[in-house]
Each structure stands twice: as structure tokens, then as C-alpha cells.
PyMOL Python script that loads the backbone (N, CA, C, O; Angstrom):
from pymol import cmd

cmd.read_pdbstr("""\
ATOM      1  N   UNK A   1      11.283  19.023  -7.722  1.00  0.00           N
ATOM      2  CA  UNK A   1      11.063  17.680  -7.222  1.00  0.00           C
ATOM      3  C   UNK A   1      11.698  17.508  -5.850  1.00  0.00           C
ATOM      4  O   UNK A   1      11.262  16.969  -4.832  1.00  0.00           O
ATOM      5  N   UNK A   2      12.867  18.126  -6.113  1.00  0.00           N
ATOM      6  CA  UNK A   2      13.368  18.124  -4.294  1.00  0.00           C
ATOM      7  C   UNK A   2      12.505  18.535  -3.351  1.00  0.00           C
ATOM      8  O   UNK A   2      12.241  17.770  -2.424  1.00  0.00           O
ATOM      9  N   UNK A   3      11.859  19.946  -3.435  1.00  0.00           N
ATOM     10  CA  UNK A   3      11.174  20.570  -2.515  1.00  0.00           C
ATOM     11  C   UNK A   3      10.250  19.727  -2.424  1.00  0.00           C
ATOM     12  O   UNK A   3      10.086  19.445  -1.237  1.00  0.00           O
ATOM     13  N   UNK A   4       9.246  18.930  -3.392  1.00  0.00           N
ATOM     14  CA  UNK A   4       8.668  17.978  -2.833  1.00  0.00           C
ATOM     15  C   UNK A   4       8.625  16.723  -1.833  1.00  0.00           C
ATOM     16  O   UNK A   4       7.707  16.314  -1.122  1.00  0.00           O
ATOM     17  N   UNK A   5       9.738  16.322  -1.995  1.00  0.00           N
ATOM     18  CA  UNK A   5      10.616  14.661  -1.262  1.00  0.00           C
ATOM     19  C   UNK A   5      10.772  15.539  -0.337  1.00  0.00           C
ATOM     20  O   UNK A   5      10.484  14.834   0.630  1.00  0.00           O
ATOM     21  N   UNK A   6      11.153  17.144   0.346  1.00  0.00           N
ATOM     22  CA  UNK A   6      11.629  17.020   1.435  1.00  0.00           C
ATOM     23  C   UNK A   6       9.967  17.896   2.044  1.00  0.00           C
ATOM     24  O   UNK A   6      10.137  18.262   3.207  1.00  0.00           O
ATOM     25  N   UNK A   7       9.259  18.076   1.784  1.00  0.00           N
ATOM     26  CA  UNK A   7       7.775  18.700   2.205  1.00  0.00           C
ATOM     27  C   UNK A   7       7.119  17.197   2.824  1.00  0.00           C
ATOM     28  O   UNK A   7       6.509  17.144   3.892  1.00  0.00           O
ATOM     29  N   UNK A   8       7.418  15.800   1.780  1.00  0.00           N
ATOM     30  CA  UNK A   8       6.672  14.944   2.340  1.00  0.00           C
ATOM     31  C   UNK A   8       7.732  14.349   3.206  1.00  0.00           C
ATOM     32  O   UNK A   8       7.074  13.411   3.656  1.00  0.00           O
ATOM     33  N   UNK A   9       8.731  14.248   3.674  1.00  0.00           N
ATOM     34  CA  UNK A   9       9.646  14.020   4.484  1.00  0.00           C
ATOM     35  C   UNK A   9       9.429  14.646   5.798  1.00  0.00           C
ATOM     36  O   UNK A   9       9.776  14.019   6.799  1.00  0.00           O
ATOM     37  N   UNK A  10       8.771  16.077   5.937  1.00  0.00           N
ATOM     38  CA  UNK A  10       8.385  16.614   7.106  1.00  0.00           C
ATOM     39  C   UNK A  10       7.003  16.349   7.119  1.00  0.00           C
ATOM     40  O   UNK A  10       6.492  16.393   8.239  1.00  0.00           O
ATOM     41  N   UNK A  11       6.256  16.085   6.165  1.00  0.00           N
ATOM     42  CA  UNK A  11       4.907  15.494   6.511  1.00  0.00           C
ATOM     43  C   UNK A  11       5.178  14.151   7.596  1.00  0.00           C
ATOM     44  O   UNK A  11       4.680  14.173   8.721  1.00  0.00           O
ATOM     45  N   UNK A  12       5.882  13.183   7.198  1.00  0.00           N
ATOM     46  CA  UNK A  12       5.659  12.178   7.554  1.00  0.00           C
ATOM     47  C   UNK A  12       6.345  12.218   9.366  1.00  0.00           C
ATOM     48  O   UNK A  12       5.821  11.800  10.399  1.00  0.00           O
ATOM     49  N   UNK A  13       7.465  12.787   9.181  1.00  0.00           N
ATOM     50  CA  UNK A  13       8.069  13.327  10.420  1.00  0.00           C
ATOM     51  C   UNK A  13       6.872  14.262  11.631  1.00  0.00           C
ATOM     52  O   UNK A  13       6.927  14.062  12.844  1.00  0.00           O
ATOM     53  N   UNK A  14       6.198  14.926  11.196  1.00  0.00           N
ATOM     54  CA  UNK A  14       5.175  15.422  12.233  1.00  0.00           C
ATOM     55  C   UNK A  14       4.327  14.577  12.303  1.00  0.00           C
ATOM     56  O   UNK A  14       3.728  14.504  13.376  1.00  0.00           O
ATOM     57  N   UNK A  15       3.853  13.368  10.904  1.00  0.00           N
ATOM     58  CA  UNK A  15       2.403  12.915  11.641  1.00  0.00           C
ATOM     59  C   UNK A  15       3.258  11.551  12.252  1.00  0.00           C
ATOM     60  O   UNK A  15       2.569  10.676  12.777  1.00  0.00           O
ATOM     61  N   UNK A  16       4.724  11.360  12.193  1.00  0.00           N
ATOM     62  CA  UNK A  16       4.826   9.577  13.477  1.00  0.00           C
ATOM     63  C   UNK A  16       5.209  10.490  14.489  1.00  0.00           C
ATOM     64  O   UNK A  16       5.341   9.885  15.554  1.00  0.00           O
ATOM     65  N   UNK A  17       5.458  11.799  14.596  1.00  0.00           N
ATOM     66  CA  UNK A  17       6.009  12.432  16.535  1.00  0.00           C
ATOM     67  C   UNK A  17       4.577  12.554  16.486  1.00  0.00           C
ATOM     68  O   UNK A  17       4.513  13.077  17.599  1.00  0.00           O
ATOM     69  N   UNK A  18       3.551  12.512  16.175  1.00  0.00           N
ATOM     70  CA  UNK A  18       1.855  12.917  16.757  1.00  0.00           C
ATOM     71  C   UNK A  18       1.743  11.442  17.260  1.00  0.00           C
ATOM     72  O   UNK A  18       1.729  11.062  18.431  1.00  0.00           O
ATOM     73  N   UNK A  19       1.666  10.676  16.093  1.00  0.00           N
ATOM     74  CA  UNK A  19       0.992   9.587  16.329  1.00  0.00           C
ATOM     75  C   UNK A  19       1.805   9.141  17.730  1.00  0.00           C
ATOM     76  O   UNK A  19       1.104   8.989  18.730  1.00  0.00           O
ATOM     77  N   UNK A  20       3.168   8.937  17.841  1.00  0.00           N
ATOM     78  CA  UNK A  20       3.940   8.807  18.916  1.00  0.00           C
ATOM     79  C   UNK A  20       3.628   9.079  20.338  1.00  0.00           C
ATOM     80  O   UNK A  20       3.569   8.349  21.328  1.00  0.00           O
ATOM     81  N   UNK A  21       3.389  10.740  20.084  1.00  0.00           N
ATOM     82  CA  UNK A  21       2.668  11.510  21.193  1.00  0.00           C
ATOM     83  C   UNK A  21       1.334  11.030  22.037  1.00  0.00           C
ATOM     84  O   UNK A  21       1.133  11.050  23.251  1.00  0.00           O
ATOM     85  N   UNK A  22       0.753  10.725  21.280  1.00  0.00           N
ATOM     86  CA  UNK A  22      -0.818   9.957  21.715  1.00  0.00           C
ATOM     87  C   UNK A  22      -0.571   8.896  22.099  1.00  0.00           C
ATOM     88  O   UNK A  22      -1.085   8.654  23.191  1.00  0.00           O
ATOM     89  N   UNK A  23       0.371   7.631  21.414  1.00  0.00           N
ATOM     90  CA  UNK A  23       0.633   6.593  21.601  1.00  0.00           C
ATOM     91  C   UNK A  23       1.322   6.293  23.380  1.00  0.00           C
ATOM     92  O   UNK A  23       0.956   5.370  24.108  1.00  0.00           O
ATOM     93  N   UNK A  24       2.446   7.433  23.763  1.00  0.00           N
ATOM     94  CA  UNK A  24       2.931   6.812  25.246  1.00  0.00           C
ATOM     95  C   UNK A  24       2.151   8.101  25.688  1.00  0.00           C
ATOM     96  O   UNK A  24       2.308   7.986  26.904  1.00  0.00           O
ATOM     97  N   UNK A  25       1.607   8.955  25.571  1.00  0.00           N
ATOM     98  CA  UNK A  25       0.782   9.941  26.896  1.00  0.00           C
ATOM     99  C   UNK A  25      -0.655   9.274  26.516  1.00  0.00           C
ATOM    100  O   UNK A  25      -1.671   9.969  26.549  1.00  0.00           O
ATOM    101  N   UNK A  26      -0.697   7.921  26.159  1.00  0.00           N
ATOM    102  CA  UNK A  26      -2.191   7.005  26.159  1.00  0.00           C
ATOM    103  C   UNK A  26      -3.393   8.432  26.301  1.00  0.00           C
ATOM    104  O   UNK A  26      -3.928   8.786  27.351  1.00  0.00           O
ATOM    105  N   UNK A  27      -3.557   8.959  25.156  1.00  0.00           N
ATOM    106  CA  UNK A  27      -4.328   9.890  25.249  1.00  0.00           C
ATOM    107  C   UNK A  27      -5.838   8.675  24.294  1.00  0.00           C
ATOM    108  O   UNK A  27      -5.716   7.973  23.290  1.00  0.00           O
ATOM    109  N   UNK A  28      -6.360   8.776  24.667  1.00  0.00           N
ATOM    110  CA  UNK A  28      -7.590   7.724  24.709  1.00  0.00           C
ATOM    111  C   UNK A  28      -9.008   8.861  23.675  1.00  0.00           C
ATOM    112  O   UNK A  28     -10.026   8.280  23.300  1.00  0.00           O
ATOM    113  N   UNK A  29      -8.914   9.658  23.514  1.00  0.00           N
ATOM    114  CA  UNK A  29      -9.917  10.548  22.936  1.00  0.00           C
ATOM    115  C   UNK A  29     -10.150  10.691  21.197  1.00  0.00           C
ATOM    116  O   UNK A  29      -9.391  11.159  20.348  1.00  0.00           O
ATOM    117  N   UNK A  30     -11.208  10.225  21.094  1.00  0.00           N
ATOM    118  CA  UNK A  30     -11.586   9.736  19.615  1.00  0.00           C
ATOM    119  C   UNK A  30     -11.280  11.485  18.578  1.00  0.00           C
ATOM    120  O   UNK A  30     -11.401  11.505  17.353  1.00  0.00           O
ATOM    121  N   UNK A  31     -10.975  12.491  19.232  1.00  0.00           N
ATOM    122  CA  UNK A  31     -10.698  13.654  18.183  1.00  0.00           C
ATOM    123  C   UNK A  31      -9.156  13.808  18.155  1.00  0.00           C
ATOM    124  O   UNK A  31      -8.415  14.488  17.446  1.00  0.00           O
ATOM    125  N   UNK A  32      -8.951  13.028  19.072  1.00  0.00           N
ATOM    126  CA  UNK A  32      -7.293  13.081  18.941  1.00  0.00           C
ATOM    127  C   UNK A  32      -6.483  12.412  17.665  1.00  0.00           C
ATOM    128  O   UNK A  32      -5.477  12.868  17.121  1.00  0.00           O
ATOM    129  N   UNK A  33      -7.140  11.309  17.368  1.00  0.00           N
ATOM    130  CA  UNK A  33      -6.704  10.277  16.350  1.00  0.00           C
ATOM    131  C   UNK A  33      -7.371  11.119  14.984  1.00  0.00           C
ATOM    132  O   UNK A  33      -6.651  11.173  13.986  1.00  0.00           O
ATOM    133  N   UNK A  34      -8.579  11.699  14.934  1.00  0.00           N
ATOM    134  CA  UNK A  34      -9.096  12.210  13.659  1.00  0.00           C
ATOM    135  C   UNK A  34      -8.388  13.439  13.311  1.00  0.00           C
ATOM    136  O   UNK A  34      -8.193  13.822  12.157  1.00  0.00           O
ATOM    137  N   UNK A  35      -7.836  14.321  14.887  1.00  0.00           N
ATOM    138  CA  UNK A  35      -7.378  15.568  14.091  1.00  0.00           C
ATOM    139  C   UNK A  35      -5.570  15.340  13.796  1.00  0.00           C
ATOM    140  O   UNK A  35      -4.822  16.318  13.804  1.00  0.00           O
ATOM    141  N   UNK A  36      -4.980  13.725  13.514  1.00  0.00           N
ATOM    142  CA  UNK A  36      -3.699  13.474  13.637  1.00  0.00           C
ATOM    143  C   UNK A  36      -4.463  12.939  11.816  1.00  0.00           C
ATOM    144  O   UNK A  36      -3.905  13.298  10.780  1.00  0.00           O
ATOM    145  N   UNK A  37      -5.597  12.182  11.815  1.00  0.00           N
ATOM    146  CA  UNK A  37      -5.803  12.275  10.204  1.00  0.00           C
ATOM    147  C   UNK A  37      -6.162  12.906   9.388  1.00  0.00           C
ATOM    148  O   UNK A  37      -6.193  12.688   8.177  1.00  0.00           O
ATOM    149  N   UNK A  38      -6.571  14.032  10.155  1.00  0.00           N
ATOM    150  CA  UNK A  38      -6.889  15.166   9.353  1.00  0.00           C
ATOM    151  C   UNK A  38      -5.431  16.374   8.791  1.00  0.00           C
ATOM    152  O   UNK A  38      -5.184  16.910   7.711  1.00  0.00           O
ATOM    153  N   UNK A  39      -4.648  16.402  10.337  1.00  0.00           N
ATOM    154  CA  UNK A  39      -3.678  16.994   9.512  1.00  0.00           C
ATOM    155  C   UNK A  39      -2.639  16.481   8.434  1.00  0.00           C
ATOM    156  O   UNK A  39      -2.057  17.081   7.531  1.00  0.00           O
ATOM    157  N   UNK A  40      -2.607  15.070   8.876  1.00  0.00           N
ATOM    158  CA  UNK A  40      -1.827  13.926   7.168  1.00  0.00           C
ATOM    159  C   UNK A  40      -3.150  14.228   5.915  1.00  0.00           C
ATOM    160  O   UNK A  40      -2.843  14.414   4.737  1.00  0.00           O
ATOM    161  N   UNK A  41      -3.679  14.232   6.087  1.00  0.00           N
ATOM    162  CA  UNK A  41      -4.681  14.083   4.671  1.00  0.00           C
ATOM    163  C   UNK A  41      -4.555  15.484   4.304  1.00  0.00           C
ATOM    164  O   UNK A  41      -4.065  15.635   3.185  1.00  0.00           O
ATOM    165  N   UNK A  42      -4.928  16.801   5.069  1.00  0.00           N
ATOM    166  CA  UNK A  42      -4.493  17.979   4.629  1.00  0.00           C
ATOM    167  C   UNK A  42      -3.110  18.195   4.024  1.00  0.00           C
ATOM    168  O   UNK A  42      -2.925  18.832   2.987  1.00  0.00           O
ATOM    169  N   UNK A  43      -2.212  17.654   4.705  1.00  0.00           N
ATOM    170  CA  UNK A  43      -0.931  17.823   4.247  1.00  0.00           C
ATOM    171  C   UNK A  43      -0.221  17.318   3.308  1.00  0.00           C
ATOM    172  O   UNK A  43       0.884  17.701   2.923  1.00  0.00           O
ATOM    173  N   UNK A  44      -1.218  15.943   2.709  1.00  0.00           N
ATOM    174  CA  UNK A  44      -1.266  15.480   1.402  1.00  0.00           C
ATOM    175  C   UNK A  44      -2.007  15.942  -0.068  1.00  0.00           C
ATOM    176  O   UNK A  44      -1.815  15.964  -1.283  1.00  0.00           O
ATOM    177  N   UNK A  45      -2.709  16.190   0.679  1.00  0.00           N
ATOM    178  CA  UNK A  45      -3.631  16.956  -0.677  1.00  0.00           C
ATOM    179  C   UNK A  45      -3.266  18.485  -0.713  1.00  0.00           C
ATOM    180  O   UNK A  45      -3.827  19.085  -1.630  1.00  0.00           O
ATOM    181  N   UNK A  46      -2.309  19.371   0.222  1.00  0.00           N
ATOM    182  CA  UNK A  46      -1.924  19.845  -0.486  1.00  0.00           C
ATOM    183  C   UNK A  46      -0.779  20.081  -0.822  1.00  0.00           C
ATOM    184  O   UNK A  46      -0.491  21.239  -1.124  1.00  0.00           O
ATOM    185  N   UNK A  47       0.474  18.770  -0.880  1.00  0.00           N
ATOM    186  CA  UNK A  47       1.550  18.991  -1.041  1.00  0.00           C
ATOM    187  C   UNK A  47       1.093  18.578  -3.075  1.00  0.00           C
ATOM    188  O   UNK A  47       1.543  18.885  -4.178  1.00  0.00           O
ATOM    189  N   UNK A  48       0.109  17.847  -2.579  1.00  0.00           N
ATOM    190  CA  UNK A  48       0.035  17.083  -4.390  1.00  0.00           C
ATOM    191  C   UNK A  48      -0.374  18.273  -5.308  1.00  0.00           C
ATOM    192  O   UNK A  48      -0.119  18.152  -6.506  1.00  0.00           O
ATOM    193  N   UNK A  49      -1.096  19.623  -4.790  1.00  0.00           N
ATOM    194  CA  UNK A  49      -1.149  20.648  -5.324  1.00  0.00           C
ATOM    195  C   UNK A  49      -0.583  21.661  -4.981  1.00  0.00           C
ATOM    196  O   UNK A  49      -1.073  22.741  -4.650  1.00  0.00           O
ATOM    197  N   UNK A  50       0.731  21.267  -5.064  1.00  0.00           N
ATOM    198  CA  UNK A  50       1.437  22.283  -4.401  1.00  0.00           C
ATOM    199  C   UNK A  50       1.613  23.640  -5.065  1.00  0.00           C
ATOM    200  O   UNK A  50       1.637  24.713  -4.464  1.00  0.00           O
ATOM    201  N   UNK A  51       1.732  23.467  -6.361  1.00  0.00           N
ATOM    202  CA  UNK A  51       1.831  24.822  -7.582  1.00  0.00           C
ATOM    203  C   UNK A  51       0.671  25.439  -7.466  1.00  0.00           C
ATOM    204  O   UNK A  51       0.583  26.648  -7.256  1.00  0.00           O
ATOM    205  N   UNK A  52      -0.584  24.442  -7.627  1.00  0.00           N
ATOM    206  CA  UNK A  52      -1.695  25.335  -7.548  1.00  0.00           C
ATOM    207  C   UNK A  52      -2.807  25.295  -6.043  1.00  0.00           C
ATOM    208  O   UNK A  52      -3.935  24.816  -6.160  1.00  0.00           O
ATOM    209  N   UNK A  53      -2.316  25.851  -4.691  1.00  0.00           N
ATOM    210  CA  UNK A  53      -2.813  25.529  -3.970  1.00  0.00           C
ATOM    211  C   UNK A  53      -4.547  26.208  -3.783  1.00  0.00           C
ATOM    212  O   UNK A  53      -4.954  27.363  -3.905  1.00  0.00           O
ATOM    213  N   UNK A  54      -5.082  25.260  -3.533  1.00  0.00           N
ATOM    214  CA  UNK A  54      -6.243  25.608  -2.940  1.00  0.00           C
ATOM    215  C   UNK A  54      -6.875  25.041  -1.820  1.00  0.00           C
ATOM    216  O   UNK A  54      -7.307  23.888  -1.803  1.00  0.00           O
ATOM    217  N   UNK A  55      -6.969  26.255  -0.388  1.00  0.00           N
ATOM    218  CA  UNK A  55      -6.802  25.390   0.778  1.00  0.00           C
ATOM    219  C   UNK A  55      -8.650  24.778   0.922  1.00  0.00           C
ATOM    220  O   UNK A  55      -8.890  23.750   1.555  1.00  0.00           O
ATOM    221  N   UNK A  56      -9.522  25.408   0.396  1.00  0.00           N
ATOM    222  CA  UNK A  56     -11.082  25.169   0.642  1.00  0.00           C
ATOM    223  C   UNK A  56     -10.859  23.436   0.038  1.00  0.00           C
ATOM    224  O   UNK A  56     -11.141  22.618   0.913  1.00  0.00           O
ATOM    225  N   UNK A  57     -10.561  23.031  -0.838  1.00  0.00           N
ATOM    226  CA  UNK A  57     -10.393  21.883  -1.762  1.00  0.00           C
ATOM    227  C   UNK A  57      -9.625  20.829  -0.390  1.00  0.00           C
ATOM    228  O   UNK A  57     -10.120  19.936   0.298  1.00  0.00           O
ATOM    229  N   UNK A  58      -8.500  21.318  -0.413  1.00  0.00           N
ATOM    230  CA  UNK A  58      -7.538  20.546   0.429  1.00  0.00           C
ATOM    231  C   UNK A  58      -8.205  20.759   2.056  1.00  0.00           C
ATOM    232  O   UNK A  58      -7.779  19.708   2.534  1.00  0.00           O
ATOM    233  N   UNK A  59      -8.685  21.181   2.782  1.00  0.00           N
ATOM    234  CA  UNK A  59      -9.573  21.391   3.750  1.00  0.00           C
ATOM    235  C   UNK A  59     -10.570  20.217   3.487  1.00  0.00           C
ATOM    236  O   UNK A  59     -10.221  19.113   3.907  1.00  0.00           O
ATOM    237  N   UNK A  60     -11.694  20.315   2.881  1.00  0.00           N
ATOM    238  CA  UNK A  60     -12.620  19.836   2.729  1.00  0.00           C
ATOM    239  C   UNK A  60     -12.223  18.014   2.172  1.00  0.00           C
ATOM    240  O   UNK A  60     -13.057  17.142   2.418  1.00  0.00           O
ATOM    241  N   UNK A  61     -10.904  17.655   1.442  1.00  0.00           N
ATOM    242  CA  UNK A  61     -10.722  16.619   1.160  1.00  0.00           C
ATOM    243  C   UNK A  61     -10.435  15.690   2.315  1.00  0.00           C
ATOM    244  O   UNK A  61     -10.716  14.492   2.363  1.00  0.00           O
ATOM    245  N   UNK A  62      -9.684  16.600   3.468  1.00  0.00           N
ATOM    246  CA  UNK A  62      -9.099  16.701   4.813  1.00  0.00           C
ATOM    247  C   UNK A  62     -10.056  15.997   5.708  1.00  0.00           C
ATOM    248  O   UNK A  62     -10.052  15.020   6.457  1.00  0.00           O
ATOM    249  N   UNK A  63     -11.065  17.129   5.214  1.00  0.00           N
ATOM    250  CA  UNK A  63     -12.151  16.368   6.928  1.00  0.00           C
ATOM    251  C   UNK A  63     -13.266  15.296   6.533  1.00  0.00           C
ATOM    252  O   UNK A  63     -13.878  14.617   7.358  1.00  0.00           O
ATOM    253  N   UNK A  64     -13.419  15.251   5.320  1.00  0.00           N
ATOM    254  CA  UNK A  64     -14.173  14.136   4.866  1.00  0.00           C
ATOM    255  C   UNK A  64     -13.453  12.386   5.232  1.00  0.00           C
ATOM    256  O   UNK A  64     -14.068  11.408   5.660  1.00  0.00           O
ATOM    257  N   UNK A  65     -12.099  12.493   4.903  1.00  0.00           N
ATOM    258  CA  UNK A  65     -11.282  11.271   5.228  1.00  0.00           C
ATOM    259  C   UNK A  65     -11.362  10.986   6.232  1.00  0.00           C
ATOM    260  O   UNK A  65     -11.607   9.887   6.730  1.00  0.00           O
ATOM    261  N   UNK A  66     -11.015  12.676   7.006  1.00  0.00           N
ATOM    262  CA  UNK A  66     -10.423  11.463   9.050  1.00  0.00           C
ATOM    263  C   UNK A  66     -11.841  11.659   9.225  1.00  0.00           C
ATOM    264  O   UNK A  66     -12.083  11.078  10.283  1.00  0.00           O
ATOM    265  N   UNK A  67     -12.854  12.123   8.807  1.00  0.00           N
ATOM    266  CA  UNK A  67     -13.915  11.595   9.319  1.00  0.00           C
ATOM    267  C   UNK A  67     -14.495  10.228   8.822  1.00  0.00           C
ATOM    268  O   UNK A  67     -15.358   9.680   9.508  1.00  0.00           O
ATOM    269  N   UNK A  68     -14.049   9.645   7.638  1.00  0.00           N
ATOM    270  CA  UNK A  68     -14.821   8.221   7.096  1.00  0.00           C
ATOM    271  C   UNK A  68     -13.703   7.636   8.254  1.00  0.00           C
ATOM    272  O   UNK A  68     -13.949   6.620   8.905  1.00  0.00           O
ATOM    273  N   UNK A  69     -12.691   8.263   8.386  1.00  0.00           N
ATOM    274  CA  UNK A  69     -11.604   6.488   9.120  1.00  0.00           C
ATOM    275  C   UNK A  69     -11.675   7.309  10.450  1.00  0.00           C
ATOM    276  O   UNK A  69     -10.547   7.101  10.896  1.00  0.00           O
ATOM    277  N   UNK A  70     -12.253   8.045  11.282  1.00  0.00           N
ATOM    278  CA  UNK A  70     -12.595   7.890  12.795  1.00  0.00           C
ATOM    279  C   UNK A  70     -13.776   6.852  12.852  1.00  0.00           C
ATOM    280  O   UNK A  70     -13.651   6.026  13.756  1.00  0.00           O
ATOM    281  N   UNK A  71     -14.915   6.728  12.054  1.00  0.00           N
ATOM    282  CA  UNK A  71     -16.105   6.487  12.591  1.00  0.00           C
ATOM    283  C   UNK A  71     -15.953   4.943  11.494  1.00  0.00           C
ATOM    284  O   UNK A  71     -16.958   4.281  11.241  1.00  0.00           O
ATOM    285  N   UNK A  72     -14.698   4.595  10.997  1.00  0.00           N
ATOM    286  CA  UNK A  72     -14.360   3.200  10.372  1.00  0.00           C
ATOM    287  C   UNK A  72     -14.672   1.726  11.201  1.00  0.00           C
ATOM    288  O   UNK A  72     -15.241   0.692  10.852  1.00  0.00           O
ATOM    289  N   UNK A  73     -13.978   2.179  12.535  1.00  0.00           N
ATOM    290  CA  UNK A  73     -14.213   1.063  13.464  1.00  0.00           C
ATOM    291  C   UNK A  73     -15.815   0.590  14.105  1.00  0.00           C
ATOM    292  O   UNK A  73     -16.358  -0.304  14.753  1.00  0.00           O
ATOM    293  N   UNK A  74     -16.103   1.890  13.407  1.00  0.00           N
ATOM    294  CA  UNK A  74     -17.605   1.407  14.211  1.00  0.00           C
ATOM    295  C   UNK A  74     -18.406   0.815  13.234  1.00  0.00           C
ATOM    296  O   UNK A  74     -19.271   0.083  13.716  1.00  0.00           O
ATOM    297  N   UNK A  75     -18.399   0.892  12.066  1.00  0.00           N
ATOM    298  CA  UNK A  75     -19.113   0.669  11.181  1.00  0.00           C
ATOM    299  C   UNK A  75     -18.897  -0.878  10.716  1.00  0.00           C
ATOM    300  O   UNK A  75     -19.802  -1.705  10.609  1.00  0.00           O
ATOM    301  N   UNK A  76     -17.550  -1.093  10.468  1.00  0.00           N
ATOM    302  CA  UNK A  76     -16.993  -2.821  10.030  1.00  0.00           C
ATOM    303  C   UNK A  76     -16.645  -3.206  10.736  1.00  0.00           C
ATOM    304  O   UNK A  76     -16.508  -4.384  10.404  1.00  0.00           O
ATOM    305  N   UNK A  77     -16.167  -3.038  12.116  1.00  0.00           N
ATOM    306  CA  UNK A  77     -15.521  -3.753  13.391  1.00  0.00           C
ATOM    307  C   UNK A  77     -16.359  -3.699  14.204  1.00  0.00           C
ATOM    308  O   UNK A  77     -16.240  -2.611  14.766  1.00  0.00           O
ATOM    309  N   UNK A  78     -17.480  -4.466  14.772  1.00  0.00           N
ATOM    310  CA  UNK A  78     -18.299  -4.250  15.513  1.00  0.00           C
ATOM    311  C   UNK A  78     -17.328  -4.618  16.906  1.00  0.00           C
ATOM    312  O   UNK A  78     -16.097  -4.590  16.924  1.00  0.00           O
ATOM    313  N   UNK A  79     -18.059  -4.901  17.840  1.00  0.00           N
ATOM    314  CA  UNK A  79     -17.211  -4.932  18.864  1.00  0.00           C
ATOM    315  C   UNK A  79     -18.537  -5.561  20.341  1.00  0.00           C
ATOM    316  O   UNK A  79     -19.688  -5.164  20.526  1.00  0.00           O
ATOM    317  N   UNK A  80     -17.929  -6.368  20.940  1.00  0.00           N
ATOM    318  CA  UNK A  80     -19.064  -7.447  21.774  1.00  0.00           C
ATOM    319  C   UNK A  80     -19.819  -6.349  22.582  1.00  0.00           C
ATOM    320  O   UNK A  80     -19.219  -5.367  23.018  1.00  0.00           O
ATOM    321  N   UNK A  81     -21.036  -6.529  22.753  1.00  0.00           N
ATOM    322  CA  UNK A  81     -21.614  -5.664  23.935  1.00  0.00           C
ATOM    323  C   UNK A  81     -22.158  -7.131  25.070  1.00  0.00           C
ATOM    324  O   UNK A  81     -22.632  -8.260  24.944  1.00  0.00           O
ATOM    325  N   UNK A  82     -21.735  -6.248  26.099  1.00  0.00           N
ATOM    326  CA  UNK A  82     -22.024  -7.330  27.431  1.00  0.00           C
ATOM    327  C   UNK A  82     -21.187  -7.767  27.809  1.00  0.00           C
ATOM    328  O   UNK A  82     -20.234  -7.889  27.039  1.00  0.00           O
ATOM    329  N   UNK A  83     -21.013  -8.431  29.722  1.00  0.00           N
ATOM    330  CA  UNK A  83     -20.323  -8.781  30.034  1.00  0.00           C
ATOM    331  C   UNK A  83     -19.446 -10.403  29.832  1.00  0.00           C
ATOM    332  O   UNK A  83     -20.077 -11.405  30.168  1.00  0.00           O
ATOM    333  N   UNK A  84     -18.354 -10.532  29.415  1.00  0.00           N
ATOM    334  CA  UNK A  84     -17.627 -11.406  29.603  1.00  0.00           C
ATOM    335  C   UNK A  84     -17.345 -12.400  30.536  1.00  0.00           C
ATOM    336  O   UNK A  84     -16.298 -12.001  31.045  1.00  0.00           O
ATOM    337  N   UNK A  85     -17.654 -13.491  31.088  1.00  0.00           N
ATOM    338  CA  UNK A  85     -17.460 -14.432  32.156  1.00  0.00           C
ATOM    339  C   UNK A  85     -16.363 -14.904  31.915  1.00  0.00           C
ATOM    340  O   UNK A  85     -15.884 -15.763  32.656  1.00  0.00           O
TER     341      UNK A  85
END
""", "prot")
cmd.dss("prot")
cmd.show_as("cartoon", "prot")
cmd.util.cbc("prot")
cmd.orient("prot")
């Protein structure tokens, strides 16, 4: 159980210095944010199987997510087209 608390302890520690990273070098690029959710979602699914890892499973759970929540904003948040006066 320890090795777990401290696996998701460095999970969480690499994905806020990413998110961080993007955040003040204003890196603006829509694969930047998916491959910062792709490596948290990988790194969740397979800390939760950690005894029995399987990376095709944990891969594939990976890119299905940051891909539903990259392309999230576009779908329920529409956003104005045209100019503003």
C-alpha cells in the first residue's frame, strides 16, 4: 500500500510541474494539453493495475480519455464566431 501512495504521489508531482510548464512558457498547442492527459490517465490506469500490468489496456484507456477531454471544449462549449464591436 505504501508503494502505491508514493507511485501516485509522483504521478501527481509530474502531471502539476507539466501542467505548470505549459501554464508560464504559455505554450498554446492543443497536443500539448492532450499529451499532459494522456500521460495522467496512463499513469492511472496503470498504477490501479499495478500487480497485473498490462500496458496495451492501460495505453489504449490512455488515449481514448485525453482524446474525449481535448476535443471536450469543442463539442459543449461552443464558442462565438465573428467579430465583436
Amino acid at each position: 500500500m505504501r508503494k502505491l501512495s508514493i507511485a501516485y504521489l509522483i504521478l501527481f508531482t509530474i502531471s502539476t510541474s507539466l501542467k505548470l510548464f505549459l501554464v508560464y512558457k504559455d505554450v498554446n498547442h492543443p497536443y500539448a494539453t492532450a499529451m499532459v492527459y494522456f500521460l495522467i490517465f496512463f499513469g492511472l490506469s496503470f498504477l490501479i493495475n499495478f500487480n497485473e500490468p498490462n500496458l496495451y489496456k492501460s495505453i489504449s484507456i490512455a488515449f481514448g480519455m485525453s482524446i474525449g477531454l481535448s476535443f471536450f471544449s469543442l463539442v459543449l462549449l461552443p464558442k462565438k464566431i465573428g467579430s465583436e464591436v
